[in-house]
N, C-alpha and C positions, 0 to 999 in steps of 0.2 A: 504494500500500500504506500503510496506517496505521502510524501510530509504533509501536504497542503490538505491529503483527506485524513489522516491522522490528527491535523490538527483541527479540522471542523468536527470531527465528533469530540475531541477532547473539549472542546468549549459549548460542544450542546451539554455534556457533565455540569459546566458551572452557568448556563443560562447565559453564553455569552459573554460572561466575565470575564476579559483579558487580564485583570490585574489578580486576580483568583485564579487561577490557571497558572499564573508566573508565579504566587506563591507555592501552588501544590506542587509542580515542577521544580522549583528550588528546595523546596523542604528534602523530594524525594530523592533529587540529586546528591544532596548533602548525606541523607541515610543511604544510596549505592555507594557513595566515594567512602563512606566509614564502615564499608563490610556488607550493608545488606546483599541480599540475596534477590536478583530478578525476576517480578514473580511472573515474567514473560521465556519463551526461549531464547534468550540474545546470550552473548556474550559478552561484560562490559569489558576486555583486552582485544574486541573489535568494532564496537558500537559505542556511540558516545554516552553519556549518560545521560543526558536533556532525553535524548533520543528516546532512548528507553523508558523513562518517567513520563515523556507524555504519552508512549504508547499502551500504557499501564495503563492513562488515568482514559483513555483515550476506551478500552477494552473492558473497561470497570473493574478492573483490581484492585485501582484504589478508591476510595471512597471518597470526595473532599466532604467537609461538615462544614456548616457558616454559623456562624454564632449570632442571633437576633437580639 
């Protein structure tokens, strides 16, 4: 799947929130680069991590939650 459809369903996840999306994406980046595990088939020693994390939230693995 291409980036640009990868990243339209990752922002139907947050209702179009680009600034929600770049937090859930940084948060999850930050948890790959300190050990976690991908809960997609990638490889992070050949895939970027952004990459990865929006294809996660993109696939619904991850959940975001918004606080009211």
């Amino acid at each position: 799947m291409r980036l640009e459809q990868v990243t339209a369903k990752a922002l139907e996840k947050t209702n179009n929130d680009r600034y929600l999306l770049s937090i859930a994406v940084s948060k999850r980046v930050n948890q790959l680069l300190n050990g976690a595990v991908p809960k997609i088939d990638k490889d992070l020693s050949v895939a970027k991590p952004a990459d990865i994390a929006l294809e996660e939230i993109a696939q619904g693995f991850i959940e975001i939650i918004t606080k009211n």
